[in-house]
N, C-alpha and C positions, 0 to 999 in steps of 0.2 A: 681748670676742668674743661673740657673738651665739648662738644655742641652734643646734642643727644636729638634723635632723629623720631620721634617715637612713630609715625605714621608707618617708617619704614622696617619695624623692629619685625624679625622672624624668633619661631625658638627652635632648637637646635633639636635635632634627632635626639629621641629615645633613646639613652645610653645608658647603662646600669650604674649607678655612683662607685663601682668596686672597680671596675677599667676606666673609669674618667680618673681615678685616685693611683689606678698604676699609672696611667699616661702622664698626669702632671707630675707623680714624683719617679717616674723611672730614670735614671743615671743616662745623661749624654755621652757615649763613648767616645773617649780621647779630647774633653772639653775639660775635665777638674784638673785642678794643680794637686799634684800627689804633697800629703801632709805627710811627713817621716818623722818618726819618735826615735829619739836616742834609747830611751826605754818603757817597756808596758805600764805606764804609770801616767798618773791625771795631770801632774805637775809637766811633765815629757810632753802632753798633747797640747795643753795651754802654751809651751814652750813654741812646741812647731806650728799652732796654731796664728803668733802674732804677726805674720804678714798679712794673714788672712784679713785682721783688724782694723788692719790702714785702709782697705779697699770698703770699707761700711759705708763711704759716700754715695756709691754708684752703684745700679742695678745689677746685682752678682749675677752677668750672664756673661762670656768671651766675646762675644759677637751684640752687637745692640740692636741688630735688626731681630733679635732671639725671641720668642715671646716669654715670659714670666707666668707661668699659671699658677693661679692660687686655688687652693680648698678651701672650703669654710662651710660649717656648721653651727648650731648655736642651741641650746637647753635654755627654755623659758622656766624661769627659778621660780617667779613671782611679777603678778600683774597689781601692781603697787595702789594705782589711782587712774580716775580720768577728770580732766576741768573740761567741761562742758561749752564755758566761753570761751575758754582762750584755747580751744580743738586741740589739745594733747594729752596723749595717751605717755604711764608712767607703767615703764616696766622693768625688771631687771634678768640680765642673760649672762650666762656664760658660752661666750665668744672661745671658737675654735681656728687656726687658719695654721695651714701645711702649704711651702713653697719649696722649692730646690734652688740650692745656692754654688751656682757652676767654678766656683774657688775651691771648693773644699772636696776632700775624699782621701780616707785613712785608712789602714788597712785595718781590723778591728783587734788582731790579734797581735800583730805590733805594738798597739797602743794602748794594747788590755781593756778595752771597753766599744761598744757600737753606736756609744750615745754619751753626749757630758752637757750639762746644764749649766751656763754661761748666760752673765749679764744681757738684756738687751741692746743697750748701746754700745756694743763690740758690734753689732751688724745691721746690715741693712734691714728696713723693716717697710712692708709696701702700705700705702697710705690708703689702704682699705677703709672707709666713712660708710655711716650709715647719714643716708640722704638726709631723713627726714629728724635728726638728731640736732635737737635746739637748743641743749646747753652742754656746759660739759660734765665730764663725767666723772662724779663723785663718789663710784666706790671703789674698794682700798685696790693699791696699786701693786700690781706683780712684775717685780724686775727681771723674771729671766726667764727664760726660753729653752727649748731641745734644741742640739746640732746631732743629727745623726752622722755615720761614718759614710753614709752614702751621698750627702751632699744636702741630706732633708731638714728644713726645719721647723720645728713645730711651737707655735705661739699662743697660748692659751688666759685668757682674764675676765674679770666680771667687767661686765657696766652696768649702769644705774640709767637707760634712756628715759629720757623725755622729747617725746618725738610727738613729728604733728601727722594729726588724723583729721579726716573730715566728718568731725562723728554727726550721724544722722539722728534724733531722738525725738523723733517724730513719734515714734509707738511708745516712748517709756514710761513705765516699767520695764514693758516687756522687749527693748529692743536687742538686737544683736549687733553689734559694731565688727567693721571688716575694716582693719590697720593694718598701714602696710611697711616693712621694712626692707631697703632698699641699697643691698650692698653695691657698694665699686669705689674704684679709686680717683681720689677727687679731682688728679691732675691729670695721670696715666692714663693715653687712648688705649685701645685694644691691643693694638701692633706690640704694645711694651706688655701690658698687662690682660689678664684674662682669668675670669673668677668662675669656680663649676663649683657644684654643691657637692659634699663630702659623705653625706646620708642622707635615704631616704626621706621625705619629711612623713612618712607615716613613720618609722622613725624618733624623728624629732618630737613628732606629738608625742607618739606613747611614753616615751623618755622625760618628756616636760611634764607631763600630767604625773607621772609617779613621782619624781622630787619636788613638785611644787608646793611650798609651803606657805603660799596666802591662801587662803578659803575665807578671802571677805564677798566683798559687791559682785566681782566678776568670776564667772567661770571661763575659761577656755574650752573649746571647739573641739578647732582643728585648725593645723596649718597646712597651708601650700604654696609652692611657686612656680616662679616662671623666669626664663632667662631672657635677656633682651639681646639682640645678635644681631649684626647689620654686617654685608658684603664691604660698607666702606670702610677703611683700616683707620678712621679720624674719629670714627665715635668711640666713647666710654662704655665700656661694658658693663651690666648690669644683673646679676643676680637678687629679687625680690623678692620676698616674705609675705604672703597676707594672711594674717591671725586674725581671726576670728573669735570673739567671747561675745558672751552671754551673760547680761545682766539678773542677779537673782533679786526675782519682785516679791518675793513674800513679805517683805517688812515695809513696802509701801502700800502692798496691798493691806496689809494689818494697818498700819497705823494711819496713811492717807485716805484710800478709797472706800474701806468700808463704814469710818467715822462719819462720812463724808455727803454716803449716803442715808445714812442712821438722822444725818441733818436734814437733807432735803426732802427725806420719806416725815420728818415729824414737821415739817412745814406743810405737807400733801395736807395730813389729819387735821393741820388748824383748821382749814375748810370747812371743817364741821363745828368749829365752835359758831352760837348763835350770834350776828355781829347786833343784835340787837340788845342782847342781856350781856355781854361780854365783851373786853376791851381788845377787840386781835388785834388793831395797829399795833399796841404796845408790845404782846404779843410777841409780835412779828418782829419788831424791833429791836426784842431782846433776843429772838435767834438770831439774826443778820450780826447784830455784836459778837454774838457765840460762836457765829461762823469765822468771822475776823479773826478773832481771838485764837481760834481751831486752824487759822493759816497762819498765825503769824508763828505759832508753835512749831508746826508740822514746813517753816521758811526751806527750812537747811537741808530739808528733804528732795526739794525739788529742783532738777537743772535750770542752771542759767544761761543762754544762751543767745546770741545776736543774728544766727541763721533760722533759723527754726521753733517754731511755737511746739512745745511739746501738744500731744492728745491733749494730755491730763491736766497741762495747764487750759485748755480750750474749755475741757470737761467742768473745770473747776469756777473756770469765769460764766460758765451758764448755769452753774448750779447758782455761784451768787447773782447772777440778772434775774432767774430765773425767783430768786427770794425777792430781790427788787420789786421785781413786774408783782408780786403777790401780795407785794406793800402796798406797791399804788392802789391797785385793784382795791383794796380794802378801806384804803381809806376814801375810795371812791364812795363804796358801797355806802360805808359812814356818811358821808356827807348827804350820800341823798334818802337815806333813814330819817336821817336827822331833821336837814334843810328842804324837803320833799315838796310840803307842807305850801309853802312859801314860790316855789317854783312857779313858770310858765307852764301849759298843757302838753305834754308829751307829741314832739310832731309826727306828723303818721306816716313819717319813714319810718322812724325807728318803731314806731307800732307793727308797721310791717313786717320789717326787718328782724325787730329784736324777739317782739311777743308774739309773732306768730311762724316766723320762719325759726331762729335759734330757736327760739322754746320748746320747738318740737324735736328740734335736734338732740337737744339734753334733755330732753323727757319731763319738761316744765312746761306746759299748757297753760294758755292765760285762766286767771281765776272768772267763774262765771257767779253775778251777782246778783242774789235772789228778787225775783219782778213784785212779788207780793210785799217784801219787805221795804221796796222802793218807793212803791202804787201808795201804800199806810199813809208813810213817812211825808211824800208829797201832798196827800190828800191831809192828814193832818196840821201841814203848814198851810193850806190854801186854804182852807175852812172859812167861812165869814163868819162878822163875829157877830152875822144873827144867828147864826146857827151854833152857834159854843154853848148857844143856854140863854138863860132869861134870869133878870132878875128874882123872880121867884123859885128856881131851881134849890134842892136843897142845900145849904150851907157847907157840910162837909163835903157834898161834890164840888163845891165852885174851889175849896178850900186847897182839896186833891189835887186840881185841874191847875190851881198857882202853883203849885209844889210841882206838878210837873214841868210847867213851864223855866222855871228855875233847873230840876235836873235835865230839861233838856238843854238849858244853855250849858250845863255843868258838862254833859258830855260830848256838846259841840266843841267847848273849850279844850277838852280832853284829847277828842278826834285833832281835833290840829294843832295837840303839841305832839299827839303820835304819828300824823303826817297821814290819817285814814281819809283826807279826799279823793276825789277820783283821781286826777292829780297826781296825786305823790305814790298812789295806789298801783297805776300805771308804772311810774319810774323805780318804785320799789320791785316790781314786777321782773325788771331788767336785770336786777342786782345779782340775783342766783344765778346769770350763765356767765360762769366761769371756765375759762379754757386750762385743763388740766396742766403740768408742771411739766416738761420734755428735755433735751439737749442739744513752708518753701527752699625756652629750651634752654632748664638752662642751657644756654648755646654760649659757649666762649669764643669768640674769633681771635685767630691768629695772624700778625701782621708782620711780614717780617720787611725791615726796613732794610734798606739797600745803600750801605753807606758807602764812603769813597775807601782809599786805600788805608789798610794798617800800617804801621808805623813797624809789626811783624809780623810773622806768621808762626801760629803753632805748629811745633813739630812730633809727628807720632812715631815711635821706635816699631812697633805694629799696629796692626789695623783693629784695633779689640778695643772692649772698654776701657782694662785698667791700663792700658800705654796713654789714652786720652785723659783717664783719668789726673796721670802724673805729668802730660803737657800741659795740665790747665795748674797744675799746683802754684805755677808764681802767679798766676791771675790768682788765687787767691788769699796770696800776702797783700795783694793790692784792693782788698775789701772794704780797708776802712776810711779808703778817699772816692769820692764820684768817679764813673769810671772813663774817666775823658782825657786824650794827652792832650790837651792845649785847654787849660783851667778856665780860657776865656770862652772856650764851645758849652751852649749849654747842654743836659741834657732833657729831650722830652719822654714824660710820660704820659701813656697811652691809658684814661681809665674806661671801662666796664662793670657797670653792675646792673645786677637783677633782685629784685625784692621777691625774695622766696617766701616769708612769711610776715604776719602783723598779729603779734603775741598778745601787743595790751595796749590801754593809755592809763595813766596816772595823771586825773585833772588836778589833784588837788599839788602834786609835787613839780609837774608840766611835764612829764614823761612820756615818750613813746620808745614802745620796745617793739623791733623790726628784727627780722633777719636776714641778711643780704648775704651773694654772692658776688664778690667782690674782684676781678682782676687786672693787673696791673704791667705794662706792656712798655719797654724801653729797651736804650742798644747801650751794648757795655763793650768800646772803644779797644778792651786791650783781648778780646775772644776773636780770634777769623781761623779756623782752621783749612782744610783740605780735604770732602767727605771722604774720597777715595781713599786718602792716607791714611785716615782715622778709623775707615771703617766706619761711620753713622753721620748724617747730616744735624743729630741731636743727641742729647744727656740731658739726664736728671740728675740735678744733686742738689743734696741740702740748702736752705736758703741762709744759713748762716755762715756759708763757705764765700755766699757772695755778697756784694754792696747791694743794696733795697731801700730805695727811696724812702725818709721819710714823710709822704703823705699820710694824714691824718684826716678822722672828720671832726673839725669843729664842735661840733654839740655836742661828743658821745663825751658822758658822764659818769664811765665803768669801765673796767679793762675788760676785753675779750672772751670770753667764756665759750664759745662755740670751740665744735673741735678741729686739732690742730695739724694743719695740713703740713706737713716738712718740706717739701719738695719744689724745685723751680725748675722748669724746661728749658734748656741751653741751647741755641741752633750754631750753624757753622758760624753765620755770619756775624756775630757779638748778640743775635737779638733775644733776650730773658722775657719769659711769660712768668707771672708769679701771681694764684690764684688760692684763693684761701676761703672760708665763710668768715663769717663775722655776724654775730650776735649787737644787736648797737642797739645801746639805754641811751638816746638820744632827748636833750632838751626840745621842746617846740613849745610857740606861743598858743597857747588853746583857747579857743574863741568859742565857749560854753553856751552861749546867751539863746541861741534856737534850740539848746537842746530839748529832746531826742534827735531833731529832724540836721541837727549840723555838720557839716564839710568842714574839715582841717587842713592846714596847708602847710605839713610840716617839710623841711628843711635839713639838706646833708650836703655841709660845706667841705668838698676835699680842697686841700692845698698842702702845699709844703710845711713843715713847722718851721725850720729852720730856712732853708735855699731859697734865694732873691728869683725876679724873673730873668735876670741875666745867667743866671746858672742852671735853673730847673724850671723845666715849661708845663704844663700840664695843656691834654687836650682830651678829647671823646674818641673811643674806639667806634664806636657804634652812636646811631641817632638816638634822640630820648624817645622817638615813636617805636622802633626795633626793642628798646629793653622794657617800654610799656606789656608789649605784643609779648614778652617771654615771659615776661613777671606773672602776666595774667595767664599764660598757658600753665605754668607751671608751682602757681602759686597751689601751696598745702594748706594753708587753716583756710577756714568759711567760718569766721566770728563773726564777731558785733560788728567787725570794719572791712566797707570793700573798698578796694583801690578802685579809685576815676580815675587817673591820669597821672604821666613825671610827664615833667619838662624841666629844661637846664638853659640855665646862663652861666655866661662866664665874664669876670669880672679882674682887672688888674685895679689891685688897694694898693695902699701905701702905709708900711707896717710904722713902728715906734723909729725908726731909724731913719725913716725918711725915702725908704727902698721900698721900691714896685715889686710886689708878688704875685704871684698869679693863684685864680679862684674859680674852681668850677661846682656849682651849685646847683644838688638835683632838687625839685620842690617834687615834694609827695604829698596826691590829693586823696582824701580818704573820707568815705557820707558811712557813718552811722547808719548800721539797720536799726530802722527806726518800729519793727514789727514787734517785738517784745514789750516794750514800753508804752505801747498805744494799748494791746492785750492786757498788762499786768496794772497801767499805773493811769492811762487817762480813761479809757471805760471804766474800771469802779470809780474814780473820782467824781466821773459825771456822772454817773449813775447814783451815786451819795446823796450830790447834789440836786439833782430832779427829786431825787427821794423829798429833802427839804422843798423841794418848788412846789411839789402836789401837798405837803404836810398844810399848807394855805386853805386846802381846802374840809380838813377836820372845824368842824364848827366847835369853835373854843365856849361858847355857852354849856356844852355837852362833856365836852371830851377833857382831858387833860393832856394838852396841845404843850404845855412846856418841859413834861417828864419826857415826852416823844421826841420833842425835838433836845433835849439833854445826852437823851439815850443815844442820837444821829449821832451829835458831835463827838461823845465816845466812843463811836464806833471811828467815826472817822480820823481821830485821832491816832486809833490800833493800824487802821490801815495805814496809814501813815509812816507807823514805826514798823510796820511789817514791810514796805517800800521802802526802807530807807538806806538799806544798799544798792538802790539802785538810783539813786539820783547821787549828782555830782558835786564833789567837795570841792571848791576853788574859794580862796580869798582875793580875787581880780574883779570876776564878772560873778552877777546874780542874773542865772538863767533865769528865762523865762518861763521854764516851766515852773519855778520854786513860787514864781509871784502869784502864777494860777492858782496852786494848791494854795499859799497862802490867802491868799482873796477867796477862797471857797472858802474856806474855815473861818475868814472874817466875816463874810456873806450868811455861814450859818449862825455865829454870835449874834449876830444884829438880828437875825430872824427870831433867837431867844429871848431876847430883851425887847424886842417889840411884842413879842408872845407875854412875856410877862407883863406890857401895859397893859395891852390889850385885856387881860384877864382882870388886872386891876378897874378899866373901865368898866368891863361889864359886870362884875360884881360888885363894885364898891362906888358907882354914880350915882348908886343912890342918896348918899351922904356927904355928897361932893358941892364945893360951890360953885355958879353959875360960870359957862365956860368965858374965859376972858374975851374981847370984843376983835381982838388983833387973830385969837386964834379961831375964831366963830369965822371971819370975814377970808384969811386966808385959807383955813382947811377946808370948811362946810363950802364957803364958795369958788373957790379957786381949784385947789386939789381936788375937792370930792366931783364937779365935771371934768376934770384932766383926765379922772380915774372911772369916770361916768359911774358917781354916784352925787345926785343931787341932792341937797337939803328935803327931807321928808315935809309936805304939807299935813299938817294937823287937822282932823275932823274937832271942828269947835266944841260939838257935842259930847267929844268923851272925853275932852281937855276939861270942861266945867263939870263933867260926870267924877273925873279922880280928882277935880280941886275941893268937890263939896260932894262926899259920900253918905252926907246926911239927903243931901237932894236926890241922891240917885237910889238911896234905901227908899223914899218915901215912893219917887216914883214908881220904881217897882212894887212896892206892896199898895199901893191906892185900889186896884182893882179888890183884893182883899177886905181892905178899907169897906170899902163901898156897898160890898157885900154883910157887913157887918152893920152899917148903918141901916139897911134893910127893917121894913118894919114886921117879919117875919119874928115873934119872939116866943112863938109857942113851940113844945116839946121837952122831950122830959130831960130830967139831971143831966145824964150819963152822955145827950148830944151837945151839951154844952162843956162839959168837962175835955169831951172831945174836940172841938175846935179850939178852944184854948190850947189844947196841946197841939192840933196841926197850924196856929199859929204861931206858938213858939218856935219849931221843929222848919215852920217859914222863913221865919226870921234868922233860922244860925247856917237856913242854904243860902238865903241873901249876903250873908254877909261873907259864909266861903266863895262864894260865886264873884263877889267884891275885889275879894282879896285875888282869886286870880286872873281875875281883866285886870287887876293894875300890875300884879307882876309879868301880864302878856305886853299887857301897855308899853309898858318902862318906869314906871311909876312918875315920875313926873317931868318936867321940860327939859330941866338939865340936866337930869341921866343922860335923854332922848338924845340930846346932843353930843353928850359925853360918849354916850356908844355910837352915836355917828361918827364921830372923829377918829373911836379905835378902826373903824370898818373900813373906813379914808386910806389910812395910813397902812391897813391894813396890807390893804389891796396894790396902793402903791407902790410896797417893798416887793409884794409878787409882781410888779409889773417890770423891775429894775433887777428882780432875779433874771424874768425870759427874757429878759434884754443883756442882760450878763451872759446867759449860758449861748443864745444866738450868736453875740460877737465871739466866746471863747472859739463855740464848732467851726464859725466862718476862720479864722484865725487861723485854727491848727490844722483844717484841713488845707487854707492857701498856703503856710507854711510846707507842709508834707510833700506839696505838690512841687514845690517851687524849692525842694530839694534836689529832686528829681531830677530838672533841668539844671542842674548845677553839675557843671564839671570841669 
């Protein structure tokens, strides 16, 4: 295939398709060989037709310098599929192409007919490809063709393309993709061949929209084209398609978008459950599962791709942070509902800040708290206690005045397991401002080598094709030996390739699928004509007429499947150009272990299979920076992989035989986009996991801390299985990313099972025995300052107050007592009847008032301890999460970066 110049490309004048289609098929006068029938009959035209048959090698023109025009038109049948990763668009056409064939011409009425339908391979056929055609082509096959009596012939068949597109799906649902298909012929410069469009493409469209019979995912447009045309006679001619479809979004929009938001709108309303009478963590945690479980459903739905983050997957990753952040927040809120109580004083930034600037913002005012009811309360505590009353006061007042004293400790107790100090009054104050929910040539060169003398010279009886054609006939009995008179000259071959596309990798089997353009440049010993005599300095002719080195690539694991170019360019001087694509399932060693972030270096060994280095040389047409620079100009997909770099060495081995062969080795560097994978699979992991970091701070006294964290690792399990075609299957290497996600999901079991001690300690230390002396001395002293919690000092007085509740009943009722001893003994029945009752009614607030100082307490030494050591241990596993998730972010993001600089 010939260099294609695109900077330089013009499009040809406005010409109507009805005169480009007389021009290319109108009859050359005095160029066809008159076809003569013995008689009007099809058997008679086949008869005089079989010289015709012998000449199917060579470009049916008299003269070679002739150009060859082709027509072609094509009917879009059906738009089959698109894969999103590996950028190919599936479509199927029926393929139209009209040429003139300067051999033939009949009279019509001599031969009884103006047209007869005859085999394909009776004639030449021009090697018209669609560029961007990356496998081949699998639907049913049509053996024959029109010959018209005027020299026309008409070649008509389905294909089944799979071609590459560079689909953008940036908007989808809603996007429109613009594919382009890209007629010309893969060998033939301009000079031989020249391709014009046969119909309109308004046209085409209307034509294709009325037979098409997919009405699935995509609709069709419109098409159009454009010709590519250069004044130099060495480029390839180009005729190009850009089709255009239209993605139909109603069933993502049913079944993704609006579920989607039906989730995120019934996350808004938790907002209003009270977090004080109601459990929203959990809540919360069971939508965030609901929503997993809603993507892992809705997987199949959405593209996959290594160029480009869709919208919706953007859309969809801030709807779930966006649940995330609502989690934390809440159990934030939680914690200081809860733990308020027990807190430092609110500092007066955040007074500032939060209670008086935000609060206004969201229309929360600090609460103002009544002076009178304050002014009581203080002056009631500060009282002396001459002034409480005297011993002669009446009884049932002094009796009252104890009973209140007890319910006010009853509702002090109270206030601070509700966290109504100022305090916690303040911090709870904070909790309601909540911030609402919201949301990237081919260029062939020709070398012709310049050998010494032939050993003959061809000779041409005229100066046209088919006399060349029949001087080359004994060069090609001589096909099936190397083409060299003296067996001991080696010959060299000249290779070129350009990496047109990068389909796939397959970790798990060690595959990559590439698609190259491939050519292959050497001089064949027994060709030297005479242009002037021959009439043409070059021919094309089939490549099975001539000998064709076998070079091979090493790694490729599949036969050829790209489509199949016939033709080799023949020059005076013996030198053969022979260019082809090639589809290559190539082995490579795949080095998993950074993935997302990793560079491959795979490997395509050409060499002889057979021929030593003494017989066949191989070398470079062009430098490995020249087929870099085309690869990348001209490269079709924009997947999961970009090309960084070829370079080549070349290598003489030494085979089974003991003989030096020669080896030239292109190495292909290729980095993972790593953008999909950071979007889909490590922000929710990390986000899972913070989720579990902050769950530390639900106070397990209150809450139910190990259904929460159950529910996490369920979810995170779904995400998991919902990710799980995108991580890599090898049995060699365990990527790095697998140990992450493992290690989070072990990091949340271990958070489980210290949740369930923890829960065990604090509820059930009260029937525990005293903690061992090994785990008193290393946790209480050791770990609990690592983790800056030190062993609690004990107020003596309320350690002997729960040791002996009888001392602490008496104390408290002595003032009663005392009052009772009193020598006041007059007054009537009914005030005595009465204080016996408000001394009973004394006695059973003493004793609830009892009961909960010891369960505020801990009720005795070795709970006290026991729940120290959960709170230790607690805090420690939070300290060894932020220290887990610190080193992961430092990690992946020096990894990402230090991608980057790889090449």
């Amino acid at each position: 295939m010939a260099s294609k110049d695109t900077p330089l490309k013009w499009l040809l004048p406005p010409v109507t398709p009805t005169l480009i289609v007389f021009i290319v098929l109108m009859p050359a006068p005095c160029s066809a060989i008159k076809v003569n029938c013995s008689q009007p009959t099809q058997p008679a035209l086949l008869q005089a037709l079989t010289p015709i048959f012998n000449l199917s090698a060579i470009r049916p023109v008299m003269n070679m310098s002739t150009c060859t025009n082709v027509s072609t038109f094509f009917i879009l049948y059906g738009i089959l599929g698109v894969d999103e990763k590996s950028q190919l668009l599936m479509t199927y056409l029926w393929l139209s192409y009209w040429w003139r064939n300067e051999f033939v011409h009949w009279d019509p009425i001599e031969c009884g007919t103006h047209k007869i339908a005859l085999p394909k391979d009776k004639f030449w056929i021009p090697d018209i490809v669609i560029n961007e055609f990356m496998d081949e082509n699998t639907a049913p096959d049509v053996p024959y063709l029109y010959l018209h009596s005027d020299g026309r012939v008409q070649d008509a068949y389905p294909a089944k393309v799979v071609s590459s597109c560079n689909l953008n799906i940036y908007t989808f649902p809603f996007d429109i993709q613009n594919c382009t298909l890209t007629f010309n012929s893969y060998l033939h410069v301009a000079r031989d061949i020249k391709i014009f469009l046969a119909r309109t493409v308004d046209h085409i469209t209307e034509h294709s929209k009325m037979v098409m019979t997919t009405m699935g995912e995509w609709e069709l447009l419109d098409i159009t084209s454009h010709h590519h045309s250069l004044d130099n006679p060495d480029y390839i001619d180009e005729l190009a398609f850009h089709i255009r479809v239209r993605r139909r979004a109603t069933l993502y929009v049913v079944n993704l978008l609006v579920p989607s938001c039906f989730l995120i709108t019934v996350d808004l309303f938790s907002f209003l459950l009270p977090p004080q009478t109601t459990d929203r963590s959990s809540f919360k945690m069971t939508l965030i599962l609901g929503y997993t479980v809603f993507l892992l459903i809705m997987n199949d739905l959405l593209p996959i791709t290594g160029d480009t983050i869709p919208l919706i997957n953007v859309f969809l990753s801030l709807c779930l942070a966006l649940m995330v952040a609502s989690l934390l927040e809440t159990i934030l809120i939680t914690n200081l509902l809860c733990g308020s109580a027990n807190f430092s004083p609110v500092p007066h930034w955040i007074k500032v800040l939060v209670l008086q600037i935000l609060a206004r913002l969201v229309f929360l005012p600090q609460k103002a708290k009544d002076p009178a009811a304050v002014a009581k309360c203080e002056a009631d505590e500060d009282r002396p206690p001459e002034e409480r009353g005297t011993v002669v006061e009446d009884k049932a007042v002094q009796e009252l005045r104890s009973l209140g004293r007890d319910l006010r400790a009853l509702r002090h107790q109270a206030e601070q397991h509700l966290g109504r100090s100022q305090s916690a009054e303040e911090w709870i104050q904070c909790c309601p401002l909540k911030v609402k929910p919201s949301k990237l040539l081919f260029i062939f060169v020709f070398v012709l080598m310049h050998a010494g003398c032939s050993p003959f010279m061809l000779n041409c009886s005229q100066p046209d094709a088919p006399s060349l054609l029949e001087a080359l006939k004994p060069v090609f009995n001589l096909k099936s030996i190397r083409p060299v008179m003296n067996v001991s000259t080696p010959t060299t071959v000249n290779i070129f390739i350009i990496l047109f596309g990068i389909l796939g990798v397959d970790e798990k089997a060690q595959i990559l699928t590439t698609f190259i353009w491939q050519q292959l440049d050497w001089r064949n010993e027994f060709i030297l004509w005479d242009p002037e005599q021959c009439g043409s300095q070059w021919i094309t002719i089939p490549r099975k007429l001539l000998w064709v080195p076998d070079v091979v690539i090493n790694e490729f694991m599949e036969k050829n499947s790209a489509p199949f170019a016939p033709y080799n360019y023949v020059y005076f001087n013996g030198s053969v150009v022979d260019a082809q694509p090639v589809r290559v399932i190539s082995s490579c060693r795949l080095d998993i272990y950074l993935f997302p972030f990793d560079v491959q270096n795979c490997s395509l060994s050409f060499n002889s299979y057979l021929y030593r280095k003494y017989e066949l040389q191989i070398d470079l047409l062009s430098s490995a920076e020249d087929m870099f620079d085309f690869s990348k100009e001209v490269m079709a997909t924009m997947g999961e992989w970009e090309l960084i770099g070829i370079t080549v060495k070349k290598f003489d081995l030494t085979g089974q035989d003991e003989e030096t062969y020669q080896e030239i080795r292109f190495y292909i560097s290729l980095r993972r986009r790593a953008t999909l994978y950071v979007v889909n699979l490590l922000v929710p992991s990390c986000s899972l996991i913070t989720v579990d970091l902050f769950s530390f701070l639900l106070p397990p006294q209150t809450t139910d801390r190990s259904s929460f964290k159950m529910t996490l690792i369920l979810g995170y399990t779904v995400f998991l299985l919902i990710m799980n075609d995108l991580l890599p299957i090898t049995g060699d290497t365990i990527p790095l990313m697998n140990v992450f996600l493992s290690l989070c999901l072990a990091l949340m079991v271990a958070s489980l099972l210290e949740t369930i001690l923890i829960t065990n300690l604090l509820r059930g230390s009260a029937h525990s025995s005293p903690v061992p002396h090994w785990i008193r001395g290393f946790v209480l002293h050791v770990l609990g300052r690592l983790v800056q919690l030190p062993p609690k000092s004990r107020d003596l007085q309320d350690v002997t107050v729960l040791r002996n509740p009888a001392a602490y009943e008496m104390k408290v009722t002595h003032p009663v007592e005392g009052y009772v001893e009193a020598p006041e003994q007059n007054g009537p029945l009914n005030e005595t009847k009465a204080l016996e009752e408000l001394r009973s009614l004394g006695k059973e607030l003493q004793a609830l008032r009892l009961q909960v100082e010891q369960q505020q307490l801990g009720g005795n030494q070795s709970a006290e301890e026991w729940v120290q050591v959960g709170l230790i241990i607690d805090r420690l596993l939070c300290g060894i999460y932020i220290l887990f998730i610190s080193v992961s972010f430092i990690t992946i993001i020096a990894i990402w970066a230090q991608s980057y600089n790889t090449v």
